[in-house]
C-alpha positions as a LaTeX table, in Angstrom:
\begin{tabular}{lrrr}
\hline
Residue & $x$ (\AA) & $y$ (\AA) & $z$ (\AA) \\
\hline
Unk1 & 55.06 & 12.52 & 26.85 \\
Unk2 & 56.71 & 9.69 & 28.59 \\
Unk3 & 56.00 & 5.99 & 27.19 \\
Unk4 & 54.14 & 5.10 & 30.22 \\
Unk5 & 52.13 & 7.98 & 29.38 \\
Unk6 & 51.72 & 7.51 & 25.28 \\
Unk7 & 50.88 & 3.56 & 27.04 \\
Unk8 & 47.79 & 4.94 & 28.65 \\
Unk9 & 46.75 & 7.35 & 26.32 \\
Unk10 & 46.92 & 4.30 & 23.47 \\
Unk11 & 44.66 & 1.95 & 26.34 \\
Unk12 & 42.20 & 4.97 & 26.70 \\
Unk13 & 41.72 & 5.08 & 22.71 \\
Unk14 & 41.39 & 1.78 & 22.28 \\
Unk15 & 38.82 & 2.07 & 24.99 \\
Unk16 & 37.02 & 4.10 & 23.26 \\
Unk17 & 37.06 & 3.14 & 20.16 \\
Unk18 & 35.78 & $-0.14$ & 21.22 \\
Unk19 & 33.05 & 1.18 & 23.49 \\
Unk20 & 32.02 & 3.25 & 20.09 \\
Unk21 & 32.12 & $-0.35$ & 17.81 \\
Unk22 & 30.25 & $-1.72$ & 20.54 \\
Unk23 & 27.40 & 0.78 & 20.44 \\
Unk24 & 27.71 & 0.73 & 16.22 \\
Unk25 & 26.97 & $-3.33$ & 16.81 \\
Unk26 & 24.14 & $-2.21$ & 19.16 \\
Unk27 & 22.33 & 0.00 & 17.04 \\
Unk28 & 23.00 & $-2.75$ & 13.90 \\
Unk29 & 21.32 & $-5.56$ & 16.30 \\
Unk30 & 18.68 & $-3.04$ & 17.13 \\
Unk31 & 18.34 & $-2.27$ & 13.33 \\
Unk32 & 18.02 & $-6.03$ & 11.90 \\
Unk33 & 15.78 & $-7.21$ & 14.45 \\
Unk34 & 13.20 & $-4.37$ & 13.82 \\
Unk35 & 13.34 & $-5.07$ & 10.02 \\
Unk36 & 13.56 & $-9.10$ & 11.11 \\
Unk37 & 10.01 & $-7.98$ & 12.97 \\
Unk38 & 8.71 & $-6.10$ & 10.27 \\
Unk39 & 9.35 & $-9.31$ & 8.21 \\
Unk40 & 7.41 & $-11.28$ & 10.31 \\
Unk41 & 4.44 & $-9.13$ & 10.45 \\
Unk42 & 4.31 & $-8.66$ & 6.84 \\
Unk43 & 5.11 & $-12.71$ & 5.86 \\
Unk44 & 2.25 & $-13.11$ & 8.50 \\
Unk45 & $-0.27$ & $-10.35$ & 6.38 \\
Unk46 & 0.89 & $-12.09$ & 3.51 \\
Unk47 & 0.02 & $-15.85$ & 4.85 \\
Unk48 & $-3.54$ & $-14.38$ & 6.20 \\
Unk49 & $-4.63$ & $-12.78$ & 2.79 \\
Unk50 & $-3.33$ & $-15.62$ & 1.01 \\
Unk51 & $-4.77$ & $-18.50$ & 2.99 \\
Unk52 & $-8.41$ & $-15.82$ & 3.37 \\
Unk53 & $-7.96$ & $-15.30$ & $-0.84$ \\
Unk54 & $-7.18$ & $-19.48$ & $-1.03$ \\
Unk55 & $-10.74$ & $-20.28$ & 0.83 \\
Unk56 & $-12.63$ & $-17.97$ & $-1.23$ \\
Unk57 & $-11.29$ & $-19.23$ & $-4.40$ \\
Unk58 & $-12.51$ & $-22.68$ & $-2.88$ \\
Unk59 & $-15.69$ & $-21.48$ & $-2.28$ \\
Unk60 & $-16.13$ & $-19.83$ & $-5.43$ \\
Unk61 & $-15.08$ & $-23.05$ & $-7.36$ \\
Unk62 & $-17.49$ & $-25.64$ & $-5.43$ \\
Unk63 & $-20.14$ & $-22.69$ & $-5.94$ \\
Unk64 & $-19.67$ & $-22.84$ & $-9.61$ \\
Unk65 & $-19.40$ & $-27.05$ & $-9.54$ \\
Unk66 & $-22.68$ & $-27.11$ & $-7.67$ \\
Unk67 & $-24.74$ & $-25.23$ & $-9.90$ \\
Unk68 & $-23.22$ & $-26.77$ & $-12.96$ \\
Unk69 & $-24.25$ & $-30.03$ & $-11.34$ \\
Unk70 & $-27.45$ & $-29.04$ & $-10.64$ \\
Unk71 & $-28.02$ & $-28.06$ & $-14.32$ \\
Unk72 & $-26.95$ & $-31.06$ & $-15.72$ \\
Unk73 & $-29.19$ & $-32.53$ & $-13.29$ \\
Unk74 & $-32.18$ & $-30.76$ & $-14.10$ \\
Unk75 & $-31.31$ & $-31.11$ & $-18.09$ \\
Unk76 & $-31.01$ & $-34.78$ & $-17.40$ \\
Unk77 & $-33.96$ & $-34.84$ & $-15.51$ \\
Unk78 & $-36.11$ & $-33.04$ & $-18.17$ \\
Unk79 & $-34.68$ & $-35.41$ & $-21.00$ \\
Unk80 & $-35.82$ & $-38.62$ & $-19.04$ \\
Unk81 & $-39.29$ & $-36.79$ & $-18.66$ \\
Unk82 & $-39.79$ & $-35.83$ & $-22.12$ \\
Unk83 & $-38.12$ & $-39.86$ & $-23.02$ \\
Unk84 & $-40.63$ & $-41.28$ & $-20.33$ \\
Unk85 & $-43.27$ & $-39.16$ & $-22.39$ \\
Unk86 & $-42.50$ & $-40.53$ & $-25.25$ \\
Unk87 & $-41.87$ & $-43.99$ & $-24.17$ \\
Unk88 & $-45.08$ & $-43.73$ & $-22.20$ \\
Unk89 & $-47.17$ & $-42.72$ & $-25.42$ \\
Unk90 & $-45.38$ & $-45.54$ & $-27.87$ \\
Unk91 & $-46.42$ & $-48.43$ & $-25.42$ \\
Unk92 & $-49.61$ & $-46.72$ & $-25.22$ \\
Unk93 & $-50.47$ & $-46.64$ & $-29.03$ \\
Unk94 & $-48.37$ & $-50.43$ & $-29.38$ \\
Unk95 & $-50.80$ & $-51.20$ & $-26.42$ \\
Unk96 & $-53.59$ & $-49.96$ & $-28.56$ \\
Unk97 & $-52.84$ & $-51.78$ & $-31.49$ \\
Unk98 & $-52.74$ & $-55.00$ & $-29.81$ \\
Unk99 & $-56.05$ & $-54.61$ & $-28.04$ \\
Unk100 & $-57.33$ & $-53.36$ & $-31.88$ \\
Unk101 & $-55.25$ & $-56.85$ & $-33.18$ \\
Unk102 & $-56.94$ & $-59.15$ & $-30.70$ \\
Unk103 & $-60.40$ & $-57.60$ & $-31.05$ \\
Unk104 & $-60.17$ & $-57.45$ & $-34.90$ \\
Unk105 & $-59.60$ & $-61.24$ & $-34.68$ \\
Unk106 & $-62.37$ & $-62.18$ & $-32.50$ \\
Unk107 & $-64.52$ & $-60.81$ & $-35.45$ \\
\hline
\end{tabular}
């Protein structure tokens, strides 16, 4: 083989191996951006159940605060009643007592 000869044999394999690093770096690039895809849709899942899972837990939690309020409401209501009860029958016996007083002295 004449050196012109091993020249262009040595160009063709170089040829080719480049042409076959260049589809290897093809089918790499093809390769990470379907996994970079799959990424995405799965961070995106992930952000959807979360942020679904977050508002739930929201609702849940001002679900629970509201009927705890409205317990403590009701308990505080039902203690002023049972107080304005009380109350109520106190100034009504003192109010007694006073009209008993005041007629006692008239006698």
């Amino acid at each position: 083989m004449s050196t012109s000869e091993k020249y262009a044999h040595s160009l063709k394999q170089i040829k080719e191996d480049e042409e076959k690093a260049q589809r290897e770096i093809d089918e790499q690039k093809k390769k990470v951006a379907e996994e970079f895809k799959n990424f995405e849709t799965y961070a995106a899942k992930t952000i959807a159940t979360a942020k679904t899972d977050g508002e739930k837990l929201v609702e849940t939690s001002i679900e629970q605060i509201r009927k705890k309020a409205n317990d403590e409401t009701e308990k505080i209501i039902e203690d002023a009643k049972n107080k304005s009860y009380t109350i109520s029958t106190r100034i009504d016996a003192q109010t007694v007592r006073e009209i008993i007083e005041i007629l006692l002295k008239e006698v």
